[in-house]
C-alpha positions in Angstrom: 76.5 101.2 102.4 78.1 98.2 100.7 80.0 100.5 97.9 81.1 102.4 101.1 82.4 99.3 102.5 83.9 97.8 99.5 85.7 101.4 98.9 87.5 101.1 102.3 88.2 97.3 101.5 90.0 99.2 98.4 91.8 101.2 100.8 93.3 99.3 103.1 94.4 96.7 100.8 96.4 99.6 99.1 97.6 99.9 102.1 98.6 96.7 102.9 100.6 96.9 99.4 102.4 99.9 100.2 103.7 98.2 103.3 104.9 95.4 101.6 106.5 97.5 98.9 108.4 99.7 101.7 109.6 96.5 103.1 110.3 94.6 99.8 108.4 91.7 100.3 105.2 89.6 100.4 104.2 89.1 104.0 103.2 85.2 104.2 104.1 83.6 107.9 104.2 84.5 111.2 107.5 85.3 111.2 107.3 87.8 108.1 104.9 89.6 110.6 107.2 89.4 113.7 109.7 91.1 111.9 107.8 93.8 110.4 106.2 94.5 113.7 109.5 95.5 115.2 110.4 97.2 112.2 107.2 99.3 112.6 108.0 99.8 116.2 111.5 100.8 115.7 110.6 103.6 113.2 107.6 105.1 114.5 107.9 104.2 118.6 104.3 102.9 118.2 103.5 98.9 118.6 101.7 96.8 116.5 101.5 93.1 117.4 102.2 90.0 115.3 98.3 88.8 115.8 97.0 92.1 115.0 99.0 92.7 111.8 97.9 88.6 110.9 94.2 89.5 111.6 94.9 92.8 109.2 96.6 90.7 106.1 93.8 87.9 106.4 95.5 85.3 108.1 93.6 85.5 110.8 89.4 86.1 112.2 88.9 90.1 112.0 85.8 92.0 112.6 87.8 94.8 111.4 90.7 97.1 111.3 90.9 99.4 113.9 91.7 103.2 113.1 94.4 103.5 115.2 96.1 100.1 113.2 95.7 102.4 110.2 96.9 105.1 111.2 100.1 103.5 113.2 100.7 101.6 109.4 100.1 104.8 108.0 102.5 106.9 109.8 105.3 104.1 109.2 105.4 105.0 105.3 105.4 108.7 106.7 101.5 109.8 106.4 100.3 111.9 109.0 98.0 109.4 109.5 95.1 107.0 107.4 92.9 109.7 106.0 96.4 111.1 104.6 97.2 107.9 102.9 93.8 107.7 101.6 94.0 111.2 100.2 97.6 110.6 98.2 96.1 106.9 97.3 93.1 108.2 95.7 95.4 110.9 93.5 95.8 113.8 95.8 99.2 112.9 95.5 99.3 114.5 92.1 98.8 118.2 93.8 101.7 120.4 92.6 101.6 121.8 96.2 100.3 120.9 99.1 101.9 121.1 103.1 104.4 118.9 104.2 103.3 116.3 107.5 105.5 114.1 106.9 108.4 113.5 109.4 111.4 115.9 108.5 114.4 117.4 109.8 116.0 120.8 109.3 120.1 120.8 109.5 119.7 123.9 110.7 118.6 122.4 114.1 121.5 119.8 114.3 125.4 120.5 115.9 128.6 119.8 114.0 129.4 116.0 114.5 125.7 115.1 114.1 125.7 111.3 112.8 122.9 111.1 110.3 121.9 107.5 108.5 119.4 107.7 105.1 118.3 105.1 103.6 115.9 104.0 100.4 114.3 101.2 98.6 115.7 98.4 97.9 118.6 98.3 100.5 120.8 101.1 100.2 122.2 102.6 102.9 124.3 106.0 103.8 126.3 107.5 107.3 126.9 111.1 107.2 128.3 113.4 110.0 128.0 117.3 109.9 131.0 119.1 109.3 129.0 122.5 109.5 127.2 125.2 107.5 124.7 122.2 105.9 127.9 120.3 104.8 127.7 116.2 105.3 130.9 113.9 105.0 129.7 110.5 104.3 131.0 108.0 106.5 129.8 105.0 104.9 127.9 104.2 102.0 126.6 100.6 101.1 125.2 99.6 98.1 124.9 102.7 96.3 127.2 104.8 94.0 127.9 107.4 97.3 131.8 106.8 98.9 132.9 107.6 102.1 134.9 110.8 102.0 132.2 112.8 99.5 130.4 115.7 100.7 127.6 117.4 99.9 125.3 120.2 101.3 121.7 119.6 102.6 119.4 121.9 104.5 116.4 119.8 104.5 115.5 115.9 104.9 111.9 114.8 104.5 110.9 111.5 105.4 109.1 109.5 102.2 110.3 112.1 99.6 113.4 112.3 97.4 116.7 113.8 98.6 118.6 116.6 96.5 122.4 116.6 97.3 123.5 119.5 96.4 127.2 120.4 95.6 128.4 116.5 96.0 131.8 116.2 95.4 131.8 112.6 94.7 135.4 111.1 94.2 137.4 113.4 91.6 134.5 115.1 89.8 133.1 118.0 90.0 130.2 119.4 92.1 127.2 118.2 91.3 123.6 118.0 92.2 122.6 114.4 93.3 119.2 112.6 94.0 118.9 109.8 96.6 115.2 108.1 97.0 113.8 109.0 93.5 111.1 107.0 93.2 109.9 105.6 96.8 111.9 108.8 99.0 114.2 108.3 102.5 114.2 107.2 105.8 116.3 109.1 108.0 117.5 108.5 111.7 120.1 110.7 113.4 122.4 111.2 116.3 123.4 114.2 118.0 127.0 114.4 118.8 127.0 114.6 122.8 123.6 111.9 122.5 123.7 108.1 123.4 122.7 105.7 121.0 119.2 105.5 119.6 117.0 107.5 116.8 115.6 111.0 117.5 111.5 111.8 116.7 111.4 114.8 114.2 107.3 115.4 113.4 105.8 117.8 110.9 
């Protein structure tokens, strides 16, 4: 019962890393844990209070972590949910095939004028619209190599996994194939063109 324990101790404090490395930094003050509670609510429409996420990192008396914490933290780095986290953690993750639960989007579903907005670790950002037939026009790119004015040709976004660009035209070169989130994947949100402001919810 104790190695049991000290297992899922293991667990979640990979957990607790993974957040912090999705979010870039250490959390230390209430603040840190304000701000990543909204950030948390804001992605996955799912609320996590500043006390509760305190009582998680240590900074506050636990008895311990409720499932449904775990699985709401879980679901914000785009696991299905804990047990799914677990899995990957403990080297499932190394399967050279396996089903996709993660949240994902299929262009094929969207209508020309679509706004879509990627982004990946650290801070890089990137605003695409649909022109049609998979083809994106970027509308605004910060801090990565992207312009606005490329395009490129997607039929496939998958939250927490690397994006292939396929047939960017990037400036004055040639077509090319281009990879965006190689290491830690994207975050997507999007807008349909007759929608009001505010993300859509695309599950596996």
């Amino acid at each position: 019962m104790l190695i049991f324990a000290i297992e899922m101790k293991k667990e979640h404090q990979k957990l607790l890393e993974a957040i912090e490395k999705e979010v870039g930094k250490k959390l230390l003050t209430p603040k840190d844990f304000e701000w990543l509670s909204a950030k948390v609510e804001a992605r996955t429409k799912e609320h996590l209070s500043e006390s509760t996420l305190m009582r998680l990192w240590g900074y506050r008396p636990s008895v311990g972590a409720r499932q449904s914490t775990l699985d709401i933290l879980s679901r914000y780095l785009g696991y299905a949910d804990y047990v799914t986290f677990c899995q990957w953690s403990a080297g499932d993750k190394e399967m050279q095939s396996d089903e996709v639960v993660a949240r994902h989007l299929y262009t094929e579903e969207l209508t020309v004028g679509t706004q879509l907005v990627l982004t990946w670790y650290p801070d890089r950002r990137c605003g695409g619209r649909l022109l049609g037939d998979g083809v994106f026009t970027i509308v605004e790119a910060v801090n990565t190599k992207l312009s606005a004015g490329d395009t490129f040709r997607c039929d496939l976004f998958i939250e927490g996994e690397p994006l292939y660009m396929s047939q960017l035209v990037h400036e004055s070169r040639p077509p090319m194939v281009y990879v965006v989130g190689k290491v830690n994947g994207i975050r997507f949100d999007y807008l349909a063109a007759d929608d009001e402001p505010g993300d859509k919810d695309c599950s596996a």
